[in-house]
C-alpha positions in Angstrom: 20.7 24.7 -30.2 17.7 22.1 -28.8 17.8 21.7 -25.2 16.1 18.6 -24.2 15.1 17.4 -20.8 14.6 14.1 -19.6 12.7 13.7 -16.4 14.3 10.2 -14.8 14.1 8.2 -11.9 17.4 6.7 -12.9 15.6 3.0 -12.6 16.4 0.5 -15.6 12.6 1.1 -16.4 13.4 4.6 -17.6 16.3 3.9 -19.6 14.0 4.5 -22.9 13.3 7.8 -21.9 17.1 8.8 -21.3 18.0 6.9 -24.8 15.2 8.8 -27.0 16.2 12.1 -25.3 20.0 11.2 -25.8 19.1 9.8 -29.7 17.0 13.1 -30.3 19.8 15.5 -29.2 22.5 13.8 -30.3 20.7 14.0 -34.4 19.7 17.4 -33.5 23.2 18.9 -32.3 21.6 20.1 -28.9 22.2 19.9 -25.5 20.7 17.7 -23.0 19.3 18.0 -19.3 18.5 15.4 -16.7 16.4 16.1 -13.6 15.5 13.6 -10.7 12.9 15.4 -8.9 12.4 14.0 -5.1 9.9 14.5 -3.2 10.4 15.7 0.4 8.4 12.8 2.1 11.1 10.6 0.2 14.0 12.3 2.0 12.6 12.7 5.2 12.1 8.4 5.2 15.6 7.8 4.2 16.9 10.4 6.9 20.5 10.9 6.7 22.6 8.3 5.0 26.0 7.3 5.4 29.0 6.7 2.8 32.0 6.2 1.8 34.2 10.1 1.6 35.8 10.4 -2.3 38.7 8.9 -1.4 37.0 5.8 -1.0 38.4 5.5 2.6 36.1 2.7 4.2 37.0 3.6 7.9 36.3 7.7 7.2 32.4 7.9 6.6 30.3 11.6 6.6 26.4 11.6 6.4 25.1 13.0 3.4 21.0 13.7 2.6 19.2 11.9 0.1 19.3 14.8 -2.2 23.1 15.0 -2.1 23.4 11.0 -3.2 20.4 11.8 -5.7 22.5 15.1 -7.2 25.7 13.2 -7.3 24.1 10.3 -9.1 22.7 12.8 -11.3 25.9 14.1 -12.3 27.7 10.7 -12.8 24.9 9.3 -15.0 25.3 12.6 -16.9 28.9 12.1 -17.2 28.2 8.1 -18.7 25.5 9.0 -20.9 27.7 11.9 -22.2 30.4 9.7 -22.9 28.0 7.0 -24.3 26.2 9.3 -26.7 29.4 11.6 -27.4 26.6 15.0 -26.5 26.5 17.3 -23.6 24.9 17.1 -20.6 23.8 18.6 -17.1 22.4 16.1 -14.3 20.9 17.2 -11.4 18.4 16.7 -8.5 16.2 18.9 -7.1 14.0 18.8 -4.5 10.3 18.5 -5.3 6.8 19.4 -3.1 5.1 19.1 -6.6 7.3 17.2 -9.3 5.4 18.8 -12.3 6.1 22.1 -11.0 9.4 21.5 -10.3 10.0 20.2 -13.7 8.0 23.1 -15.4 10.2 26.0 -13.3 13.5 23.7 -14.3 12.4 23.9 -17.9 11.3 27.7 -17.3 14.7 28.3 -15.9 17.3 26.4 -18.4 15.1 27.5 -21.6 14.1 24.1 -22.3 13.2 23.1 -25.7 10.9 20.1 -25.1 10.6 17.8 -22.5 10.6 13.5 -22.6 8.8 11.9 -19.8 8.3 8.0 -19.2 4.7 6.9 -18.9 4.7 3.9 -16.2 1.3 1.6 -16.8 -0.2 1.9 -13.3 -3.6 0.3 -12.2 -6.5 2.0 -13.7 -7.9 2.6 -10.1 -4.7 4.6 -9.6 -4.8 6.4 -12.7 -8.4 7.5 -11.7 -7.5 8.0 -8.1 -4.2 10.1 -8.3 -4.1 10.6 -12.1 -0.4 10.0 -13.6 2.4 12.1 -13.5 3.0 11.5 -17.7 -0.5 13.8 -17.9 -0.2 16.0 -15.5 2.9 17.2 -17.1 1.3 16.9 -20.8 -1.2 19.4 -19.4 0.9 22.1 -17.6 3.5 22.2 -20.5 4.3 24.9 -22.0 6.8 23.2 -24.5 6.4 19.9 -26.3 6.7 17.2 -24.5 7.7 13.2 -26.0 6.0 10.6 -23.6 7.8 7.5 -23.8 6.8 4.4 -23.1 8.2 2.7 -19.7 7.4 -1.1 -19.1 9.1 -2.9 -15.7 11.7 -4.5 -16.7 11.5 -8.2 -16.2 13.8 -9.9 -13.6 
């Protein structure tokens, strides 16, 4: 069985990358994976965040972390695409001081098959600066990885 990750942001910009990974595993017969990674300095500016408790009760509100709401999105976008795509698949979050590691010890640990990344067109100046994500991850891989195309989405 293929096991195929998609690394997502869950912005509209990445759909592709969550359609080709759904597309491929859904041909192949496999299972797919989805993985926000955040970064710490992320969670530390949003602080604690309140909302609604799963009853939906307006008036009773708990403070959850950014990772929480990430993880929970995580797992209700898993839940859609499943349904959208008829496959099976596992969201989650994790928290990330290095997103490439993360996602290489994520694929180490769930015996990924190959990995699909979005490739955002940023500023040459920040390509040569901070280098891309997309590459970084091409480089450490260990298993193939699909680099898909992301273009903002226009509003």
């Amino acid at each position: 069985m293929l096991r195929v990750l998609a690394a997502t942001d869950f912005s509209d910009d990445g759909r592709p990358v969550v359609d080709f990974a759904a597309n491929l595993v859904r041909q192949s017969g496999g299972k797919m994976y989805l993985l926000h990674a955040v970064e710490p300095c992320m969670m530390d500016a949003a602080g604690c965040l309140t909302m609604e408790d799963k009853e939906g009760k307006e008036n009773e509100m708990r403070h959850v972390s950014l990772l929480e709401l990430t993880n929970e999105r995580a797992r209700r976008a898993a839940e859609k695409i499943s349904k959208k795509w008829d496959i099976p698949i596992y969201g989650k979050a994790e928290e990330a001081d290095d997103v490439v590691e993360c996602i290489r010890q994520f694929c180490e640990r769930h015996r990924i098959d190959m990995l699909v990344i979005g490739n955002r067109h940023h500023s040459l100046l920040s390509s040569i600066l901070l280098g891309s994500t997309a590459a970084k991850l091409v480089r450490a891989a260990e298993i193939p990885v699909t680099v898909v195309p992301c273009t903002p989405s226009r509003r």
